[in-house]
C-alpha angles and dihedrals in degrees: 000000000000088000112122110223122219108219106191097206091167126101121226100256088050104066126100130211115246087236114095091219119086132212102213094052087048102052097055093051100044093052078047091056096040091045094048087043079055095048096040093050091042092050089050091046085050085058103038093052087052096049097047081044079050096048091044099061088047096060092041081059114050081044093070092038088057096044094094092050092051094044087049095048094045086057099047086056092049096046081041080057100046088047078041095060099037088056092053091043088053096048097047081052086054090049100048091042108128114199126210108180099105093041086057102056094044081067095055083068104054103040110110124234080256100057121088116182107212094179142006124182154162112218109223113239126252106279103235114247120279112277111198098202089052104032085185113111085214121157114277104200124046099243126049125201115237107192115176124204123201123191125189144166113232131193141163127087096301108029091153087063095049093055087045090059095050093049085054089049094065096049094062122100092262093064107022090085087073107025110046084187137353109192121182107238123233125264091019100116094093130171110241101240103154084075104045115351088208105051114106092179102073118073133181127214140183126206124197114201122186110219131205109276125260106246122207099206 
């Protein structure tokens, strides 16, 4: 017989794999490795979390040493935007300022000897309700009504003409840049009897003149 024949003359244990890496060398040293990557990331976890506990107690702080500072600037903005406001208040005042001065002294000229003007005045208007977030009593609305009142005595044969005059004196252009009408109520020819009760020949009037607006802008 020409067939070769295999003896097997070697004991299980001993035996070796045909790889030249061993399992029981390479277990050991891969737990090694995996255990030593736990213990090196935990470590830098460990440092990381200290140093952001660290970091945190820095910024808290610098945080309570810079309270005052920010209590005292935010007080000083608020009190910028109170002077802030007062000034605007002041300069929409200045904007919406009539005069009347030269009004004034155009009338002069054009009262009649007759005539005696006893009042002239302007009523205040009514102030707006407190506000408590704006303690300023500023204007509300943007426009503001202006209404004059003049009040006179008149005599001589023909008083009703005088006033009359005079009413036809503020609607002409000198004086219709500041009176956009003047009107004569009713009811306010009156006999004035609190002088003399049986004089005829002095009468009182009242004239209402409605101004140009005072404008806050």
């Amino acid at each position: 017989m020409n067939t070769p024949l295999h003896l097997d003359l070697l004991n299980d244990e001993e035996r070796f794999s045909s790889s030249p890496i061993r399992m029981r060398v390479m277990l050991p040293l891969t737990t090694s490795f995996v255990t030593l990557c736990l213990l090196l990331w935990w470590s830098l976890l460990c440092l990381r979390t200290h140093s952001q506990a660290q970091y945190k107690e820095a910024l808290q702080q610098a945080i309570t040493s810079l309270t005052p500072a920010h209590s005292a600037v935010l007080a000083l903005r608020a009190q910028e935007q109170e002077y802030r406001s007062i000034v605007r208040q002041l300069g929409l005042y200045k904007n919406a300022r009539n005069p009347y001065g030269k009004m004034l002294s155009n009338l002069a000229e054009h009262v009649t000897p007759t005539i005696q003007l006893t009042q002239l005045s302007v009523p205040p208007p009514q102030p707006p309700a407190a506000d408590p977030a704006n303690p300023l009593f500023g204007p509300t609305n943007t426009f503001e009504a202006v209404t004059l009142h003049l009040s006179g005595r008149t005599g001589g044969e023909h008083p009703s003409e005088a006033v009359n005059t005079l009413l036809a004196t503020f609607r002409t252009p000198a004086f219709t840049n500041v009176f956009r009408t003047a009107v004569i109520p009713k009811g306010s020819f009156r006999q004035d009897v609190a002088r003399d009760p049986e004089s005829r020949e002095i009468l009182l009037f009242d004239i209402t003149c409605d101004c140009v607006p005072r404008r806050f802008e």
